[in-house]
Each structure stands twice: as C-alpha cells, then as structure tokens.
CHARMM-style PDB file with segment names, atoms N, HN, CA, C and O in Angstrom:
ATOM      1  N   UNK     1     109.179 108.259  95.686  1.00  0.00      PROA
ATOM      2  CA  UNK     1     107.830 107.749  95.901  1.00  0.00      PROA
ATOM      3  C   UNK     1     107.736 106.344  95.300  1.00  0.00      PROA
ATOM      4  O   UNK     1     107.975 105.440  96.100  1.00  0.00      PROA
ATOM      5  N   UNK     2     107.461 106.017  94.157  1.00  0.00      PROA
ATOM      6  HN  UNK     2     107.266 106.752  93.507  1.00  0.00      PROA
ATOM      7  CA  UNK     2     106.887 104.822  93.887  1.00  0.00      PROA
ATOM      8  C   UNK     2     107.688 105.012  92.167  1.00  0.00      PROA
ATOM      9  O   UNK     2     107.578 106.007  91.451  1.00  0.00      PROA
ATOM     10  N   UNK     3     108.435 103.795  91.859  1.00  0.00      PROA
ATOM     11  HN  UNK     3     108.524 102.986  92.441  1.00  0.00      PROA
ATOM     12  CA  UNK     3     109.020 103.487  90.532  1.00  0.00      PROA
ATOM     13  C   UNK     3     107.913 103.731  89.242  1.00  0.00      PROA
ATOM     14  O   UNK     3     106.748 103.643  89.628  1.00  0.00      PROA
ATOM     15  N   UNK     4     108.039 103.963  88.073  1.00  0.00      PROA
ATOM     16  HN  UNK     4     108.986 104.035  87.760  1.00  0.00      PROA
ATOM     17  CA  UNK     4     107.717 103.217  87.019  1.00  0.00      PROA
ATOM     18  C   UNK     4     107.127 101.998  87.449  1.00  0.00      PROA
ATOM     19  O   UNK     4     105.928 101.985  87.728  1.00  0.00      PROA
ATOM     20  N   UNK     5     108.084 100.584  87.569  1.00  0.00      PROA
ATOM     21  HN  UNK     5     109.058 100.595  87.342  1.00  0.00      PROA
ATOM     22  CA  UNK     5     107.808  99.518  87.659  1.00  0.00      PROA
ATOM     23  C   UNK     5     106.590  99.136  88.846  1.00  0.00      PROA
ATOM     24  O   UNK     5     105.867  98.179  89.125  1.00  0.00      PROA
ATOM     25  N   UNK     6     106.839 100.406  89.302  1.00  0.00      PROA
ATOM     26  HN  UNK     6     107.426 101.182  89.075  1.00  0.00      PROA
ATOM     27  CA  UNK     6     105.525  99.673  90.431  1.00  0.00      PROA
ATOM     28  C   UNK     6     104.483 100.318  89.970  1.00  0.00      PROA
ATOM     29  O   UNK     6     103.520  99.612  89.671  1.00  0.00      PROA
ATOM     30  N   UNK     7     104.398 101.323  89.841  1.00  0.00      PROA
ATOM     31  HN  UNK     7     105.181 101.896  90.084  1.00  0.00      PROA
ATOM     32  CA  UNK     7     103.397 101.807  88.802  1.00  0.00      PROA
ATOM     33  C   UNK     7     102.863 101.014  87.644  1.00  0.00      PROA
ATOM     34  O   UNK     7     101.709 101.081  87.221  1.00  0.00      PROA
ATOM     35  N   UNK     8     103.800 100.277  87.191  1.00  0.00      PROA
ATOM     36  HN  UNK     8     104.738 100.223  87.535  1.00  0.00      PROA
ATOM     37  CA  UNK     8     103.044  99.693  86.010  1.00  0.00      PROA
ATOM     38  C   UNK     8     102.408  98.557  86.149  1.00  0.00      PROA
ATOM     39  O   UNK     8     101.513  98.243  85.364  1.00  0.00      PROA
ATOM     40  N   UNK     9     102.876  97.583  87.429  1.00  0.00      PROA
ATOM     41  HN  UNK     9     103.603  97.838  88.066  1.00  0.00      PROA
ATOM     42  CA  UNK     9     102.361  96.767  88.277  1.00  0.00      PROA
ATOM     43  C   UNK     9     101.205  96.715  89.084  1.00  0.00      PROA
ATOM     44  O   UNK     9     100.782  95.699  89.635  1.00  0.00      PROA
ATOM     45  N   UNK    10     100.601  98.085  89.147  1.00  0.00      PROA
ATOM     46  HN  UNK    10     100.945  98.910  88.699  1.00  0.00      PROA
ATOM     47  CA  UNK    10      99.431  98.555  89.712  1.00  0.00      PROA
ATOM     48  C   UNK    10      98.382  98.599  88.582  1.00  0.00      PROA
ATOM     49  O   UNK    10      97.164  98.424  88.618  1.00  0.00      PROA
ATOM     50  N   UNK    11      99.103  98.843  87.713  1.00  0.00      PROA
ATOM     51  HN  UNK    11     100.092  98.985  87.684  1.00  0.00      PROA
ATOM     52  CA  UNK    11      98.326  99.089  86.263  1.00  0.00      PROA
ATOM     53  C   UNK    11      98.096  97.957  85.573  1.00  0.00      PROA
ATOM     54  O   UNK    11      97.348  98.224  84.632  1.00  0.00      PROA
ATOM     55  N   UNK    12      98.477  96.476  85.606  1.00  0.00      PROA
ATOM     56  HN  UNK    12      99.085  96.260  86.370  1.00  0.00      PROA
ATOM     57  CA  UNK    12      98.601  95.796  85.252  1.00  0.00      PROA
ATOM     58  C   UNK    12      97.703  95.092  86.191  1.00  0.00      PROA
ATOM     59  O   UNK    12      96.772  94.396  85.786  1.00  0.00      PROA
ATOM     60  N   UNK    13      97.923  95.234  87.214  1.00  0.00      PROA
ATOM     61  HN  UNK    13      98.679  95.800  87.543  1.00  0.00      PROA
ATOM     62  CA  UNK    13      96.798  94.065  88.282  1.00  0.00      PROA
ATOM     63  C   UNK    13      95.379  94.538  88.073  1.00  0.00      PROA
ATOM     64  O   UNK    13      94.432  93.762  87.949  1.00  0.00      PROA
ATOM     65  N   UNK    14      95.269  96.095  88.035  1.00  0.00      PROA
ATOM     66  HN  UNK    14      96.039  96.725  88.136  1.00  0.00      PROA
ATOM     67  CA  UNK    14      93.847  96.652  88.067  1.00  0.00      PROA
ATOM     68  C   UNK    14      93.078  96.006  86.333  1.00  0.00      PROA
ATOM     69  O   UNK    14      91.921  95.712  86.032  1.00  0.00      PROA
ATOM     70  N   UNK    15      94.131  96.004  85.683  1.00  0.00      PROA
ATOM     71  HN  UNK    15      95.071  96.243  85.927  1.00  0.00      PROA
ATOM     72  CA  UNK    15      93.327  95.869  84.134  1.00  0.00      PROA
ATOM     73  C   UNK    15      93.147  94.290  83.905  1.00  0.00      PROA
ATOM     74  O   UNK    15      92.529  93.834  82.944  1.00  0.00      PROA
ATOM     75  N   UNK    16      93.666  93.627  84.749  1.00  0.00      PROA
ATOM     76  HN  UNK    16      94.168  93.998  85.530  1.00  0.00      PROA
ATOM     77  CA  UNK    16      92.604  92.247  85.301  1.00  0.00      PROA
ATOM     78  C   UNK    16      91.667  91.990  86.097  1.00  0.00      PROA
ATOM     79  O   UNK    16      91.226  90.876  86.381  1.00  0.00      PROA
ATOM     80  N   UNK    17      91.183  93.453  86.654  1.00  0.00      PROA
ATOM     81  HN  UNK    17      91.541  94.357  86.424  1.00  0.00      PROA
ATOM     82  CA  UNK    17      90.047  93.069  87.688  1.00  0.00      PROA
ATOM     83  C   UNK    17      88.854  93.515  86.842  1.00  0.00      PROA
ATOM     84  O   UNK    17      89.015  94.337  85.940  1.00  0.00      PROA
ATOM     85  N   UNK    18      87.542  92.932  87.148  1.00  0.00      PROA
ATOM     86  HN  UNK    18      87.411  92.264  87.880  1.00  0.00      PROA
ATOM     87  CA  UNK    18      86.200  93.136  86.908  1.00  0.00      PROA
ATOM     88  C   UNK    18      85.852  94.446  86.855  1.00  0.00      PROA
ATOM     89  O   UNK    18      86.821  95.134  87.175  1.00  0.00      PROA
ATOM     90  N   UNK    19      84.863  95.114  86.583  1.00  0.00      PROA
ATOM     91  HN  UNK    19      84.075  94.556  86.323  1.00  0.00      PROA
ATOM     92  CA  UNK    19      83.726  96.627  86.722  1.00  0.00      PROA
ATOM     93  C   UNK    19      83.802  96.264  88.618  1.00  0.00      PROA
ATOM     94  O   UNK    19      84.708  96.780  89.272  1.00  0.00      PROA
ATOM     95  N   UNK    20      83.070  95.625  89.095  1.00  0.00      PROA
ATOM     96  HN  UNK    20      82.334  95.206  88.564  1.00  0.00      PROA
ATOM     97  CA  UNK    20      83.213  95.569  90.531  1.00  0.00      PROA
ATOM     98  C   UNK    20      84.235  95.589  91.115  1.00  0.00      PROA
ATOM     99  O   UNK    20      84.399  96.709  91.599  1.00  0.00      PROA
ATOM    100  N   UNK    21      85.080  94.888  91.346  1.00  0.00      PROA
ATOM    101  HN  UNK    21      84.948  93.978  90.952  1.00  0.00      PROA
ATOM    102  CA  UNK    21      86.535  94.559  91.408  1.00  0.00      PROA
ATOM    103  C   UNK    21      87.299  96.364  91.335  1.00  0.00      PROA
ATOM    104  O   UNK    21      87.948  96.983  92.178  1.00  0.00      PROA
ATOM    105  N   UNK    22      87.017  96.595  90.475  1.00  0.00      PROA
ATOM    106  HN  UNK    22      86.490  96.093  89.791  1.00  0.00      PROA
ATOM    107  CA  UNK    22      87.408  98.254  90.143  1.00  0.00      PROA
ATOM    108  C   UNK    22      86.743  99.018  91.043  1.00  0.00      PROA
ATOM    109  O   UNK    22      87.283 100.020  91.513  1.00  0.00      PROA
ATOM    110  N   UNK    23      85.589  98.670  91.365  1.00  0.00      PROA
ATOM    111  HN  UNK    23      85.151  97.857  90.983  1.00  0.00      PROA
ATOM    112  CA  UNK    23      84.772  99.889  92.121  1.00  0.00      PROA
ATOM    113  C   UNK    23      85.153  99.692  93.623  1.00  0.00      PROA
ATOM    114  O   UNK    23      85.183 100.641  94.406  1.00  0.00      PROA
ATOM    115  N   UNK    24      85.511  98.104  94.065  1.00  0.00      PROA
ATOM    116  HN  UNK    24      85.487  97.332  93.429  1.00  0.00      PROA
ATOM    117  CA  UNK    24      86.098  98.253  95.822  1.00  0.00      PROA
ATOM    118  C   UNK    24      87.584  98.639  95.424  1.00  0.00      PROA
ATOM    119  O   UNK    24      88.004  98.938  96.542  1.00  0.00      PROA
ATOM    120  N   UNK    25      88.721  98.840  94.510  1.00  0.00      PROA
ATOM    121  HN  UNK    25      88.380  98.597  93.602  1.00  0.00      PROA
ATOM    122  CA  UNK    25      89.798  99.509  94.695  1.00  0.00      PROA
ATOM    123  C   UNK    25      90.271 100.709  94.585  1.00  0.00      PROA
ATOM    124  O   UNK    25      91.373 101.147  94.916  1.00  0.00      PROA
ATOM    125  N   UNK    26      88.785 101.563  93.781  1.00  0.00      PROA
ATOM    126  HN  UNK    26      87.889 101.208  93.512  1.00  0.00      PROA
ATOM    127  CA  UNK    26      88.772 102.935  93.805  1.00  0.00      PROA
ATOM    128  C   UNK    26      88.402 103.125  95.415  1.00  0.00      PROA
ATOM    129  O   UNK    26      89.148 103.737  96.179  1.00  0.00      PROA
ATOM    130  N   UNK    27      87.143 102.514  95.827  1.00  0.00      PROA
ATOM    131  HN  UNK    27      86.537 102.017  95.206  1.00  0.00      PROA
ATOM    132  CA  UNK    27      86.794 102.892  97.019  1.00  0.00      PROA
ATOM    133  C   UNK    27      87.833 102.707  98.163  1.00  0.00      PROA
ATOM    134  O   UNK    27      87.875 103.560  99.049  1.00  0.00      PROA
ATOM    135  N   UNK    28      88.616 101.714  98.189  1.00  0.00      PROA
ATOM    136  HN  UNK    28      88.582 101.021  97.469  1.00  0.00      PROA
ATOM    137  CA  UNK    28      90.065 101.529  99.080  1.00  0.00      PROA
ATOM    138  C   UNK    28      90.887 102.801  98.703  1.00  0.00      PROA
ATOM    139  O   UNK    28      91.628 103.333  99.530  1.00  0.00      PROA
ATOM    140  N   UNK    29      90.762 103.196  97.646  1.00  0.00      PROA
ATOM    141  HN  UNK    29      90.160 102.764  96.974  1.00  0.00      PROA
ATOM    142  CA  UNK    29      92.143 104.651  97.541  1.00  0.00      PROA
ATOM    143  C   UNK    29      91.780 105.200  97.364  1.00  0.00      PROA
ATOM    144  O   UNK    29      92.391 106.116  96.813  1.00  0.00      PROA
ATOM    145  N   UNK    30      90.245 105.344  97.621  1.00  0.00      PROA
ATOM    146  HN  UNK    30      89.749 104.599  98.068  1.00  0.00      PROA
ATOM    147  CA  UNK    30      89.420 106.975  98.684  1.00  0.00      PROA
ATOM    148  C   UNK    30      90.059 107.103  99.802  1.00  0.00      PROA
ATOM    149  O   UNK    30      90.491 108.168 100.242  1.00  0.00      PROA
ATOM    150  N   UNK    31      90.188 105.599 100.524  1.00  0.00      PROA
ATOM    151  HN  UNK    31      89.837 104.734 100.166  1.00  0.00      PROA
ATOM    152  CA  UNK    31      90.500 105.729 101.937  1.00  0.00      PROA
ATOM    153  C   UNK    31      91.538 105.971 102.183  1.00  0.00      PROA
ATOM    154  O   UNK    31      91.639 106.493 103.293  1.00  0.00      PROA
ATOM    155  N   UNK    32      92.536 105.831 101.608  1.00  0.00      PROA
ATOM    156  HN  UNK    32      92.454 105.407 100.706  1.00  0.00      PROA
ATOM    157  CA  UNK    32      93.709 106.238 101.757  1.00  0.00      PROA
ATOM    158  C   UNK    32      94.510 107.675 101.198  1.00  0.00      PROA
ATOM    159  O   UNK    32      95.728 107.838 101.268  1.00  0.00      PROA
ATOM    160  N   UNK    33      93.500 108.696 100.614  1.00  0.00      PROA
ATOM    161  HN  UNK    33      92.510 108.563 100.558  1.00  0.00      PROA
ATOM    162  CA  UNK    33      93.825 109.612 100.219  1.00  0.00      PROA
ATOM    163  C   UNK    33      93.479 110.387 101.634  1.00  0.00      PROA
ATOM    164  O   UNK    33      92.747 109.803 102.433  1.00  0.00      PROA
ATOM    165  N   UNK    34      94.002 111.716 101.958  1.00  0.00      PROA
ATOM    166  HN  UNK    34      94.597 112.190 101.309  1.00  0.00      PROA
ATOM    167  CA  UNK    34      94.307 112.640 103.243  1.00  0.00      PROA
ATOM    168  C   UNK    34      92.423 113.211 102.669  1.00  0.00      PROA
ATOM    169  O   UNK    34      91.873 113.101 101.574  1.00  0.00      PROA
ATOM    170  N   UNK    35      91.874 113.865 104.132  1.00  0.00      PROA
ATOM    171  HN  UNK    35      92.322 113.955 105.021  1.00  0.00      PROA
ATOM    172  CA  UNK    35      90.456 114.172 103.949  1.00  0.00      PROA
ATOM    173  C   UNK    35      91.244 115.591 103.257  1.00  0.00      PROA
ATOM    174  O   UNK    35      92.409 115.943 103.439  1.00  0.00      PROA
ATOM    175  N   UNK    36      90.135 116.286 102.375  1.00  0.00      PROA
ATOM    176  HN  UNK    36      89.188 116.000 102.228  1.00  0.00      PROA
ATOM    177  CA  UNK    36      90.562 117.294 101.856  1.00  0.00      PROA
ATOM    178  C   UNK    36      89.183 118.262 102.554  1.00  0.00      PROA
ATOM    179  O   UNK    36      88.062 117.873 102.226  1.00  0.00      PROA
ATOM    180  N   UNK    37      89.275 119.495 103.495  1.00  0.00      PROA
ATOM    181  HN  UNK    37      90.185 119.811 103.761  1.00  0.00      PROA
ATOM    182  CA  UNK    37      88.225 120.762 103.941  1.00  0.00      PROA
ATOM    183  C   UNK    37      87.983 121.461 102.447  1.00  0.00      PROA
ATOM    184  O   UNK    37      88.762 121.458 101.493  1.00  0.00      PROA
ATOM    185  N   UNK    38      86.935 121.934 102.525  1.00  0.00      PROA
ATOM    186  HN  UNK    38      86.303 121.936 103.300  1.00  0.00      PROA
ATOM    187  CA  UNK    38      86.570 123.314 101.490  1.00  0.00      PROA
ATOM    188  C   UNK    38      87.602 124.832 101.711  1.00  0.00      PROA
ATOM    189  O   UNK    38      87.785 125.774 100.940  1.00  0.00      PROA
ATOM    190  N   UNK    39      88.029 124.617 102.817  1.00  0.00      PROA
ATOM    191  HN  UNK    39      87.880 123.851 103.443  1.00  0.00      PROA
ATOM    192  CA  UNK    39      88.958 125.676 103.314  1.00  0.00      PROA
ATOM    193  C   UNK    39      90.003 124.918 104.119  1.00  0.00      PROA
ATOM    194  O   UNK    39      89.953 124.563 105.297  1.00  0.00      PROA
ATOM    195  N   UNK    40      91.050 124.735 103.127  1.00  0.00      PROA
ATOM    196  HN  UNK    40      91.091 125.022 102.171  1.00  0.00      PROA
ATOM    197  CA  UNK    40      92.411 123.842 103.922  1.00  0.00      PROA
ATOM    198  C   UNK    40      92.592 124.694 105.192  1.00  0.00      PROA
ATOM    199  O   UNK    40      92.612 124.028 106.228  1.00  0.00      PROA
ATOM    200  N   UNK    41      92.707 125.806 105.309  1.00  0.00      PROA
ATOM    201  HN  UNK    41      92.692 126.346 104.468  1.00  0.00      PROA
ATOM    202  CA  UNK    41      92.992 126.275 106.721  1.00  0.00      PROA
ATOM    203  C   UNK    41      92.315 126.622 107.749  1.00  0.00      PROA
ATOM    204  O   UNK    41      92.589 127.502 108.565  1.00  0.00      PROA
ATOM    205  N   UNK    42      90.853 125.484 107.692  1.00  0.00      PROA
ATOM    206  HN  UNK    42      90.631 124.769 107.029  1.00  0.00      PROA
ATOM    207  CA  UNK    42      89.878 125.449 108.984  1.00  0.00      PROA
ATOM    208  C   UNK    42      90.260 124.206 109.221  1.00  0.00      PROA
ATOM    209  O   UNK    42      91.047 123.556 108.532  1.00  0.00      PROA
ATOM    210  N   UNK    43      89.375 123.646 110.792  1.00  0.00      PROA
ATOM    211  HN  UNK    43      88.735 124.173 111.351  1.00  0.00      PROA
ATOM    212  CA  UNK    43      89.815 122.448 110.935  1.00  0.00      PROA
ATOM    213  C   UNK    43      87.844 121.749 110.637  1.00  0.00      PROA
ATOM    214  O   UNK    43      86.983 122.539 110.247  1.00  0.00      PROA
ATOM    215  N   UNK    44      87.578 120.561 110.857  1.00  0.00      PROA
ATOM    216  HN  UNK    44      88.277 119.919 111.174  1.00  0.00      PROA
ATOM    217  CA  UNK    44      86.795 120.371 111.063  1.00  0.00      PROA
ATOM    218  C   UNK    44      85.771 120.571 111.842  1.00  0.00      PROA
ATOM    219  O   UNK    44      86.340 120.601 112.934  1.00  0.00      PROA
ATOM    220  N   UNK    45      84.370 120.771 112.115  1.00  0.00      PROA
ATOM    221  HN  UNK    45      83.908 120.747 111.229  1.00  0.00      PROA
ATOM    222  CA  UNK    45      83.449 121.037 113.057  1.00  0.00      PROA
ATOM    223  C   UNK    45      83.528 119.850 113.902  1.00  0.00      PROA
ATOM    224  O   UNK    45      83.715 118.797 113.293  1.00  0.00      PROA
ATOM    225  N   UNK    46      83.411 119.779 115.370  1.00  0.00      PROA
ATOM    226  HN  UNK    46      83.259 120.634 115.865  1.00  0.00      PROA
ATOM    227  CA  UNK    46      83.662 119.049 116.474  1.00  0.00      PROA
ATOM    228  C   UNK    46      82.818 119.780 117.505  1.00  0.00      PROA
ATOM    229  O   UNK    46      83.079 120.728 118.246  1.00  0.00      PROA
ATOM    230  N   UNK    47      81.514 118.906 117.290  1.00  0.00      PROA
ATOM    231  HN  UNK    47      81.302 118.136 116.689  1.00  0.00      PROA
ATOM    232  CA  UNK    47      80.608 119.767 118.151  1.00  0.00      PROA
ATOM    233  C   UNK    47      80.685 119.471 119.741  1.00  0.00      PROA
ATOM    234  O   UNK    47      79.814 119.941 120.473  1.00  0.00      PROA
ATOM    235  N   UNK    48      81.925 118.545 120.356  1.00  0.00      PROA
ATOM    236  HN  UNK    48      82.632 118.163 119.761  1.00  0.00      PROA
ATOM    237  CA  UNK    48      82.236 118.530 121.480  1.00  0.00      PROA
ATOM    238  C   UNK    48      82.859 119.648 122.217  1.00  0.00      PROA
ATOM    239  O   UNK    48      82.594 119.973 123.374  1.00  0.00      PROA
ATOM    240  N   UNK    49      84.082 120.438 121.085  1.00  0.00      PROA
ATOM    241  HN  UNK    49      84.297 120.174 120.145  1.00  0.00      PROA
ATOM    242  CA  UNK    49      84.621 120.992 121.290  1.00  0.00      PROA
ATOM    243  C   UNK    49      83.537 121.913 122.188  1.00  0.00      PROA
ATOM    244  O   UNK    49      84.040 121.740 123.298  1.00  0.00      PROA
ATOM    245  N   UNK    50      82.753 122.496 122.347  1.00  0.00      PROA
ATOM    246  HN  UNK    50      82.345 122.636 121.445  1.00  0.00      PROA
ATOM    247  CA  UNK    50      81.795 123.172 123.313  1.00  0.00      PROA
ATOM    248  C   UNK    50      81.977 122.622 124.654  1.00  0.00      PROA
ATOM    249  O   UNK    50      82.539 123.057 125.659  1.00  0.00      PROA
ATOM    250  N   UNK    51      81.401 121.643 124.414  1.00  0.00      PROA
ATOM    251  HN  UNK    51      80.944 121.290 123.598  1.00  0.00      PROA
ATOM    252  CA  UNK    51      81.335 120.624 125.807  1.00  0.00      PROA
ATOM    253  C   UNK    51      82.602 120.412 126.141  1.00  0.00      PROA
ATOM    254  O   UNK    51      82.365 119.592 127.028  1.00  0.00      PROA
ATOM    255  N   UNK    52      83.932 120.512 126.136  1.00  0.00      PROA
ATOM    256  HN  UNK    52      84.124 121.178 125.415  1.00  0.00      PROA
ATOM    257  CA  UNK    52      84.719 120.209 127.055  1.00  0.00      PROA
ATOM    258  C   UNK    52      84.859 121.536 128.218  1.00  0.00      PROA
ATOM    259  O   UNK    52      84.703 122.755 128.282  1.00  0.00      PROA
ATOM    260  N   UNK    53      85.121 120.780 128.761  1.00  0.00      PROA
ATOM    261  HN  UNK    53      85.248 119.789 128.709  1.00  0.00      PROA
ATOM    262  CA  UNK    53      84.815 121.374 130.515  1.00  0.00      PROA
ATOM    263  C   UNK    53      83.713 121.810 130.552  1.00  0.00      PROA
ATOM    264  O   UNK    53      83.621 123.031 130.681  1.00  0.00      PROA
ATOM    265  N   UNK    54      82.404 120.965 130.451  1.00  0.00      PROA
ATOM    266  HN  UNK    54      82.478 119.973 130.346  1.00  0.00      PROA
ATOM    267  CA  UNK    54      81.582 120.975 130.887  1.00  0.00      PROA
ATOM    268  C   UNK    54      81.131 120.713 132.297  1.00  0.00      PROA
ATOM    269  O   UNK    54      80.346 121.200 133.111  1.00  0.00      PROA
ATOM    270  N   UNK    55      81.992 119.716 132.211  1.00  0.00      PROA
ATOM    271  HN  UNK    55      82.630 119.321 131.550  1.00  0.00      PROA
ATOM    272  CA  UNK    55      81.871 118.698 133.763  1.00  0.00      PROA
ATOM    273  C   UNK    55      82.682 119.269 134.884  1.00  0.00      PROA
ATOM    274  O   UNK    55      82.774 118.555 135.883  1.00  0.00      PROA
ATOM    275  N   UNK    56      83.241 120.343 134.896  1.00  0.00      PROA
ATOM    276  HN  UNK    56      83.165 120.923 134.084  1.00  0.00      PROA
ATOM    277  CA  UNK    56      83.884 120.990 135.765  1.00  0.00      PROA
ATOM    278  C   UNK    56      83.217 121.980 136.305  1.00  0.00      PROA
ATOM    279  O   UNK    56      83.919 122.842 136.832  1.00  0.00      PROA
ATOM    280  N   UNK    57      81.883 122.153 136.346  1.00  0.00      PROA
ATOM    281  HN  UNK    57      81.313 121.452 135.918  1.00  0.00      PROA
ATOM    282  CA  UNK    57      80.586 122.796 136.638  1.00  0.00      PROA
ATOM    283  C   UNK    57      79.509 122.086 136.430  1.00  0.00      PROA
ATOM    284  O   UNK    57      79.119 121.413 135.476  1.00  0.00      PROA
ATOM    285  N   UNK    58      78.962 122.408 137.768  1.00  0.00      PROA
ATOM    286  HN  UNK    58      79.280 122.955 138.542  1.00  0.00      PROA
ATOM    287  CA  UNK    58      77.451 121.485 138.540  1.00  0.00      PROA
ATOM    288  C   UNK    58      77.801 120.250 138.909  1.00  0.00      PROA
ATOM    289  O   UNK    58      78.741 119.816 139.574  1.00  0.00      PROA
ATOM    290  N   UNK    59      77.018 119.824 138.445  1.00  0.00      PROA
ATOM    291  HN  UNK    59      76.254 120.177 137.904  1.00  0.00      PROA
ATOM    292  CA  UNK    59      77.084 118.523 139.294  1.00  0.00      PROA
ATOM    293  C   UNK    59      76.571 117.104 138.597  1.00  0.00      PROA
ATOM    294  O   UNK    59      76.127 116.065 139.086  1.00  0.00      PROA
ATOM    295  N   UNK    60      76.931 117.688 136.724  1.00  0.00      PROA
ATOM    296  HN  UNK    60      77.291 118.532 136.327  1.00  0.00      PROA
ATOM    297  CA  UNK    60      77.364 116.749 135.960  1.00  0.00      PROA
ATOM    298  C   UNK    60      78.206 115.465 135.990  1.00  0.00      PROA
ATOM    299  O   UNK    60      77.889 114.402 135.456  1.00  0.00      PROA
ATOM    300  N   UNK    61      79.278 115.705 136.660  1.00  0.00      PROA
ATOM    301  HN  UNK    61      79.535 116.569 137.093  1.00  0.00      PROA
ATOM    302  CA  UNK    61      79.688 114.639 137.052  1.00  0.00      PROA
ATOM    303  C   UNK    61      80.277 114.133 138.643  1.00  0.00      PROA
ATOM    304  O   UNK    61      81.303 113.583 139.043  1.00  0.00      PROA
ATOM    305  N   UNK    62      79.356 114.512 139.109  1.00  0.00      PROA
ATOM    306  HN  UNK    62      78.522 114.959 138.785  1.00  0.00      PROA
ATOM    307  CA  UNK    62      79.362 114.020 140.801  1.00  0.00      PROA
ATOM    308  C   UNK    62      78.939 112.757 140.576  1.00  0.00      PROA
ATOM    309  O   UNK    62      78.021 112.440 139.819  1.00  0.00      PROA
ATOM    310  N   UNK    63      79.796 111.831 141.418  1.00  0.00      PROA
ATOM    311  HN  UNK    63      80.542 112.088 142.032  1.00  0.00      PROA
ATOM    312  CA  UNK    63      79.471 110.983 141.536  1.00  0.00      PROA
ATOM    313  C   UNK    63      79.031 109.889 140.155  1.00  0.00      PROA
ATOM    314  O   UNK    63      77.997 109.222 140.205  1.00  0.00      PROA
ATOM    315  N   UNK    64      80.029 109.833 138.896  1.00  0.00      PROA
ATOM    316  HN  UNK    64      80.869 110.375 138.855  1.00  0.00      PROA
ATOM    317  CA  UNK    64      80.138 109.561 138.102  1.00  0.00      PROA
ATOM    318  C   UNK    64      80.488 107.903 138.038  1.00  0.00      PROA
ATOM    319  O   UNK    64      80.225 107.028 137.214  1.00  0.00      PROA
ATOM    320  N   UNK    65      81.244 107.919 139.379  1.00  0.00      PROA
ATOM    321  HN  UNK    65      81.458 108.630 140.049  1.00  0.00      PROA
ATOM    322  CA  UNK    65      81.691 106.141 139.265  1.00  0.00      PROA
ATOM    323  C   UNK    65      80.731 105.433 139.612  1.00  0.00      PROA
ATOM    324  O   UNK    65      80.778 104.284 139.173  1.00  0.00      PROA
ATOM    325  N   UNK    66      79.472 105.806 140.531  1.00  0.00      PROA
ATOM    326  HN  UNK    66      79.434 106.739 140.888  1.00  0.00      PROA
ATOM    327  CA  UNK    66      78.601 105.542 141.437  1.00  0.00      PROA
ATOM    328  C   UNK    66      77.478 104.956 139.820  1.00  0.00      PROA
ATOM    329  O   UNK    66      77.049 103.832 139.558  1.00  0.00      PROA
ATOM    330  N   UNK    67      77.367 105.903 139.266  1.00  0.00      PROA
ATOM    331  HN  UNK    67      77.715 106.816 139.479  1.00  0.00      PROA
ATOM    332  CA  UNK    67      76.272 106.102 138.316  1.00  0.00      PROA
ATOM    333  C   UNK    67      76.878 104.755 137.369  1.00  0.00      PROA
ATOM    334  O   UNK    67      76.163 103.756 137.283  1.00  0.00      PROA
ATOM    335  N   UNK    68      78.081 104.784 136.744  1.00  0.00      PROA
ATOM    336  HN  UNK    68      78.661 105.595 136.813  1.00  0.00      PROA
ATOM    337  CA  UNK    68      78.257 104.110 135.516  1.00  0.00      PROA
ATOM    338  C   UNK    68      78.528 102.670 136.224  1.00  0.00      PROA
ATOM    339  O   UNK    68      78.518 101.818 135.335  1.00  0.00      PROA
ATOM    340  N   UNK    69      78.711 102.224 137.200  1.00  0.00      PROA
ATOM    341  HN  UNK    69      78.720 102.916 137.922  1.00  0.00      PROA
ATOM    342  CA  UNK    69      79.026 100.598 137.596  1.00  0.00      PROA
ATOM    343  C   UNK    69      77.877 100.261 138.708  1.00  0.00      PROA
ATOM    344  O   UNK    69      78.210  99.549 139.656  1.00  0.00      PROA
ATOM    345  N   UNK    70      76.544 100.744 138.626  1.00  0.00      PROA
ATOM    346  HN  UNK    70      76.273 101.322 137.856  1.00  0.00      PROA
ATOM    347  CA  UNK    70      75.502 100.292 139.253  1.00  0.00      PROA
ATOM    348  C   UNK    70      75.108  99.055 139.130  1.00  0.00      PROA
ATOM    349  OT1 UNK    70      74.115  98.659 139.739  1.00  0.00      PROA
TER     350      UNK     70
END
C-alpha cells in the first residue's frame, strides 16, 4: 500500500495546513473512501429499479422521438 515515507509526507504537508485547509482535506478523503450501507449485504435503494420496463407497456413511449425533438 503506501510506505512509512509517504505516510509521513502526508503527515507533514497536513500539519502545515490551516483549521480550513484541514477541513477541505478531510472532506476530499470522505470522497475517496468506498460508501459504507448499514447492512454491507444490501445494495442501495434505486427507486427506478421499479420503473424499468415500464415503457414496454402502453403507450408510454410511442412515439418518443416525435415528442423529444419537437
């Protein structure tokens, strides 16, 4: 993964930055940490997931090209 030396190099740049400065590089390695669920073995809610193949019944999307480049 990552040396000592780079480790300590991380540690060394951060303990020259500001109270602010600190608070956008925590918030950057929020973003880069994996999302963590309350239950690792659900997936997320995806309230599309319903709606797919929707449009393969009625007449939702008849004539869909007609509608969107009017």
């Amino acid at each position: 993964m990552y040396s000592n030396n780079q480790n300590q190099q991380v540690l060394e740049a951060i303990g020259k930055l500001n109270e602010q400065q600190i608070d956008i590089v925590l918030q950057f390695i929020e973003t880069l940490q994996p999302k963590r669920f309350a239950n690792p073995t659900s997936t997320p809610f995806d309230p599309l997931v319903s709606f797919v193949g929707a449009t393969n019944h009625g007449n939702l999307a008849q004539q869909i090209d007609e509608t969107l480049y009017e």
